[in-house]
C-alpha positions as CSV (number, residue, x, y, z in Angstrom):
1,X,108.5,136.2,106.5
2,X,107.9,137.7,103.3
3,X,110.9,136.8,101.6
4,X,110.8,133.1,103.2
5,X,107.2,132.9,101.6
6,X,108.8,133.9,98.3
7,X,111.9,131.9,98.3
8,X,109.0,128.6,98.9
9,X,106.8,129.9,96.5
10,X,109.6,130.1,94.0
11,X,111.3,126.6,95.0
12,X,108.2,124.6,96.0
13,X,108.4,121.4,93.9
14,X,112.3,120.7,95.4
15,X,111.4,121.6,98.7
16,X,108.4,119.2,98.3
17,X,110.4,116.7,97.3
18,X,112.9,117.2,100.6
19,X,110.2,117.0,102.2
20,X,109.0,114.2,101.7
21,X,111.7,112.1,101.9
22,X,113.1,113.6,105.0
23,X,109.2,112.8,106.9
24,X,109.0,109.8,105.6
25,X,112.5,108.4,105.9
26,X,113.5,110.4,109.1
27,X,109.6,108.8,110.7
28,X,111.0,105.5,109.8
29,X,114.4,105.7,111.3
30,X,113.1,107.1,114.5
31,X,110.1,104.4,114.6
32,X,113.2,101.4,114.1
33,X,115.5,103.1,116.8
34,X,119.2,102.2,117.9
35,X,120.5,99.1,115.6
36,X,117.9,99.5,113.2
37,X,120.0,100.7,110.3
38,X,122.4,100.3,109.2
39,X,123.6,96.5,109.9
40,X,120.0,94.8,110.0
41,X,117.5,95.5,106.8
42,X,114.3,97.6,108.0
43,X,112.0,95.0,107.7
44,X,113.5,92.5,110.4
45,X,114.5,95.5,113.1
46,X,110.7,96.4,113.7
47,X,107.1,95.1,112.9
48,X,105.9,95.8,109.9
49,X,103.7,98.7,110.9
50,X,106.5,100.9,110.3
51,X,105.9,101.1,107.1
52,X,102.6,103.1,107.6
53,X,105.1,106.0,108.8
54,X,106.1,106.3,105.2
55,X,102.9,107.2,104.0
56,X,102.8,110.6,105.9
57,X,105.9,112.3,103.8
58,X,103.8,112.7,100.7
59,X,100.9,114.1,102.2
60,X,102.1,116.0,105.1
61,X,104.4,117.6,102.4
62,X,101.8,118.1,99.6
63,X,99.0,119.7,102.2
64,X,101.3,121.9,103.9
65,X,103.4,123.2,101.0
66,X,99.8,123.7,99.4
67,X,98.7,125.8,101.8
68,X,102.1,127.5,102.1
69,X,102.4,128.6,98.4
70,X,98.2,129.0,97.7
71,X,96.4,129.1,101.3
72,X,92.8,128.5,101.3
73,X,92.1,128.7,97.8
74,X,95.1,125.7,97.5
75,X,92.7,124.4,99.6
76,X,89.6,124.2,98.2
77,X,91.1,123.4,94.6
78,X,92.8,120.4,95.9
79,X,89.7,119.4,97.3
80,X,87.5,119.7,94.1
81,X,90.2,117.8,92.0
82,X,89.6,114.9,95.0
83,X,86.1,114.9,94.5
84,X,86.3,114.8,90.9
85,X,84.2,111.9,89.9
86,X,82.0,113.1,87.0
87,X,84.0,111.6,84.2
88,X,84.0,109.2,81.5
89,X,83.4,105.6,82.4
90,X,86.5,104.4,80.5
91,X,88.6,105.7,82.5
92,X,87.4,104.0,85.9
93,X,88.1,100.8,84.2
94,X,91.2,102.2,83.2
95,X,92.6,103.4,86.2
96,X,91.4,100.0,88.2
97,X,92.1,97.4,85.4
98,X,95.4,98.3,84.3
99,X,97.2,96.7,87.4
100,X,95.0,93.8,87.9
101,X,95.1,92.8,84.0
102,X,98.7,93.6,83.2
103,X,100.0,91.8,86.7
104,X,97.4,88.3,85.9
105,X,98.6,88.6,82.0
106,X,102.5,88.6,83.4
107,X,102.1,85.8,86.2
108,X,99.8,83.6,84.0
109,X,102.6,83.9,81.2
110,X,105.3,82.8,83.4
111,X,103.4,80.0,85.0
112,X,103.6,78.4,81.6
113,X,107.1,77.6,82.7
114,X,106.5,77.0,86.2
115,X,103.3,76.8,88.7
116,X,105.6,78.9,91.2
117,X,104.6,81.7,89.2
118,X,100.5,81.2,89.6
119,X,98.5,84.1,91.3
120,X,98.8,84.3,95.2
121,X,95.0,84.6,95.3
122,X,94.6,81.4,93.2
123,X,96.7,79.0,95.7
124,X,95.3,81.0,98.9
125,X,93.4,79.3,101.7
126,X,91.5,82.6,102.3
127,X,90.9,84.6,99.2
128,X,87.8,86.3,100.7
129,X,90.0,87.8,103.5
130,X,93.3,89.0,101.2
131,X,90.9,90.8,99.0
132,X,89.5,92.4,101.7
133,X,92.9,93.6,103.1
134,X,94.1,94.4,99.8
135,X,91.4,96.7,99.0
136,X,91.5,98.4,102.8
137,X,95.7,99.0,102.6
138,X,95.3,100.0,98.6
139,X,93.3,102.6,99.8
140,X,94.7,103.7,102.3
141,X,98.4,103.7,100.4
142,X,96.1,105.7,97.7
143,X,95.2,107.9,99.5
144,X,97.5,109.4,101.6
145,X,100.2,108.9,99.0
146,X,98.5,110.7,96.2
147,X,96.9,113.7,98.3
148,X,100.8,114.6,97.8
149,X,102.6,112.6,94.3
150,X,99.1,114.0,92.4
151,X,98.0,116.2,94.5
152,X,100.3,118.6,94.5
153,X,103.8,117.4,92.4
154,X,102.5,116.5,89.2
155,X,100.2,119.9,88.7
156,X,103.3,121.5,89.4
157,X,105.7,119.4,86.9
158,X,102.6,119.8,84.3
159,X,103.2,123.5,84.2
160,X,106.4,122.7,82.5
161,X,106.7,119.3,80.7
162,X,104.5,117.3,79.0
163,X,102.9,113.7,80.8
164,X,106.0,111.7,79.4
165,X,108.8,113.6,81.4
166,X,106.2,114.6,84.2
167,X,105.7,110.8,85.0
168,X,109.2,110.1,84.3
169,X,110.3,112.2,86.9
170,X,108.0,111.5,89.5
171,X,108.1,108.1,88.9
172,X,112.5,107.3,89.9
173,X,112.0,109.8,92.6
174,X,108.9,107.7,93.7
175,X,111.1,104.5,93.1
176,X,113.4,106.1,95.2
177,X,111.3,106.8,97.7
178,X,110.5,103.4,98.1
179,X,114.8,102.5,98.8
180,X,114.2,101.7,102.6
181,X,111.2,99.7,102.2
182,X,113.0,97.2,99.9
183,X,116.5,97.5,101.1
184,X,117.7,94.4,103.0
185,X,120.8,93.5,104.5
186,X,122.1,91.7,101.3
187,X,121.3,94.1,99.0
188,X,124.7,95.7,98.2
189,X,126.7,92.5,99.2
190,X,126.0,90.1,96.0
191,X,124.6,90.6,92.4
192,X,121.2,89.4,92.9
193,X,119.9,91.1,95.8
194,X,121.6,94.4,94.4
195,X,119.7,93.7,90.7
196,X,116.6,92.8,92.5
197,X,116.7,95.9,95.0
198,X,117.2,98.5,91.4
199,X,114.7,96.2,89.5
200,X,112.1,96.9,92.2
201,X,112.6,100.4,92.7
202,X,113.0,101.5,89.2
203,X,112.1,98.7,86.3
204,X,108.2,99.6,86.6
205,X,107.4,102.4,88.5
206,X,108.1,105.0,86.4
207,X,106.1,103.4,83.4
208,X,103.3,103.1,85.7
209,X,103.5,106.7,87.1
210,X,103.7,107.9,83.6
211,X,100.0,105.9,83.3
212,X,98.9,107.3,86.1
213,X,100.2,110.9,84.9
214,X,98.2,110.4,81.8
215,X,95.3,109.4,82.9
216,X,94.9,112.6,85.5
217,X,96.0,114.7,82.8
218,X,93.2,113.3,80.7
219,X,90.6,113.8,83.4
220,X,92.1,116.4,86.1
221,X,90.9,113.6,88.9
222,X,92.5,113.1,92.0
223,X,90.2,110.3,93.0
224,X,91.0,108.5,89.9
225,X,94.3,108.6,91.0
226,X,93.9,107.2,94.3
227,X,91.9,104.6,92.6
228,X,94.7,103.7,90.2
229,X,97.3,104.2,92.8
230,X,94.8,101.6,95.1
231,X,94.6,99.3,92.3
232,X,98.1,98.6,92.0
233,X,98.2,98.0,95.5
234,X,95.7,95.7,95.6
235,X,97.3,93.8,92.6
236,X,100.6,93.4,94.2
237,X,99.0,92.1,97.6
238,X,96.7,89.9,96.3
239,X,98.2,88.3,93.0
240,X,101.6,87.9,93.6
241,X,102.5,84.5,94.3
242,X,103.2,83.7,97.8
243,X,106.7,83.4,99.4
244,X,108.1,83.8,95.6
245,X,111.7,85.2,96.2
246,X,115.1,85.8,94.6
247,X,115.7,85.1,90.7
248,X,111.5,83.8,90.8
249,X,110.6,87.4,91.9
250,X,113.3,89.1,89.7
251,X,111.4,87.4,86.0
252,X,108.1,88.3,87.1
253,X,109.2,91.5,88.0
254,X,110.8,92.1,85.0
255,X,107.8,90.4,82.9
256,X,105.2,92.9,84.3
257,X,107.8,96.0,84.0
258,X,108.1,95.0,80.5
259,X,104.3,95.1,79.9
260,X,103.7,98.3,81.6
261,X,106.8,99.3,79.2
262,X,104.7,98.2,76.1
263,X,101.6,99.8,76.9
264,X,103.6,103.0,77.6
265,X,105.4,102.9,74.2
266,X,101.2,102.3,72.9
267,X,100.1,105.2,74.1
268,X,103.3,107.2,73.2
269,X,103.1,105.9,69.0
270,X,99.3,106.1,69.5
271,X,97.8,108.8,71.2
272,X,101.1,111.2,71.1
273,X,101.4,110.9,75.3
274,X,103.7,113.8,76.1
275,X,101.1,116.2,74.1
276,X,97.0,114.8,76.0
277,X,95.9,117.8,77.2
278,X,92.5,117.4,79.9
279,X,89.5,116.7,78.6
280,X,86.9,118.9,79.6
């Protein structure tokens, strides 16, 4: 047991990562069953519930591989950094803004060119209600993602590299993470699908995980993070346009990846990114 204990202790942040994909893949292949995959994409073999099963790889893996490799005080640290609110008020309204303003900046933009491109929320029958279910799933997806991404991952990766690299890092294996959510039966048989399936799972998230990285390097919270993490959520649910699809989806994709992109560069010219240490 001892030398099991060791060999974890000494390979946690890879196991975490197997980890995490094998729960949360593996949960979602047994929930779709038989003829599932391969042959039919994900989304159309089984409700969309599903997907909550994808949720429980990040955290399952983050709390148990904390307790493995730093037992109750893991514990107990983990759980001050999650009830870490006492900082700065600019970085509340940067960890919830960032998504909303970048996404509305991006869509508004391309509805210059076309009204297809106008926030879901502004041609909604029910704006009241998405909001509402926005904010409930963004929290949720926050939450239980982060306990594990922030929560245990990133400290980790921190010991070593700076925010750039850290947030790099996490953010194609989160991207990757995200593979059978987006995958659909087209995906690998024409050249849209296929750039749309790469350009949603690696165009953007890694520039906003580097964000994220930043800003919990800057302030050593774990809510903020969910909050951020919620945010995004929440933006995606409720501002991008309804039933938009194929080459539509792919510009405003690549629109907002390229202003997360820019602000990234910002802070990396600006404020020297890879070197923020946290503020005390």
């Amino acid at each position: 047991m001892t030398t099991i204990k060791a060999f974890i202790e000494r390979h946690s942040l890879p196991i975490y990562f197997i980890l995490t994909f094998a729960i949360s893949w593996g949960g979602i292949l047994f929930m779709v069953g038989p003829g599932g995959i391969p042959g039919s994409p994900v989304q159309t073999a089984k409700p969309p519930y599903v997907y909550s099963v994808l949720l429980f790889g990040p955290s399952v893996a983050g709390i148990l591989l904390t307790g493995l490799v730093r037992g109750r005080a893991g514990y107990r640290e983990l759980l001050s950094r999650l009830f870490r609110w006492r900082v700065s008020a600019r970085w509340y309204a940067i960890a919830l803004l960032t998504a909303p303003l970048l996404t509305m900046a991006a869509l508004l933009a391309l509805s210059l060119a076309s009204p297809t491109f106008l926030p879901g929320i502004f041609t909604s029958g029910n704006k009241a209600s998405m909001l509402l279910v926005g904010i409930a799933l963004g929290l949720t997806v926050g939450i239980f993602e982060e306990i594990g991404w922030t929560g245990f991952a990133i400290p980790k990766l921190k010991q070593r590299y700076g925010v750039l690299t850290t947030g790099l890092v996490v953010g194609f294996l989160w991207g990757a993470w995200h593979f059978i959510m987006f995958w659909e039966s087209d995906s690998f048989s024409r050249a849209l699908p296929l750039t749309l399936l790469l350009v949603r799972l690696f165009s953007w998230l890694p520039a906003y995980r580097v964000l994220m990285v930043w800003v919990y390097d800057r302030t050593g919270s774990l809510l903020l993070a969910i909050l951020m993490h919620a945010s995004l959520v929440v933006s995606q649910l409720t501002l991008l346009p309804l039933a938009i699809s194929g080459a539509f989806l792919l510009a405003s994709i690549l629109v907002w990846a390229a202003a997360l992109w820019v602000v990234v560069f910002v802070f990396l010219r600006k404020r020297q990114l890879p070197e923020l240490q946290m503020e005390t």
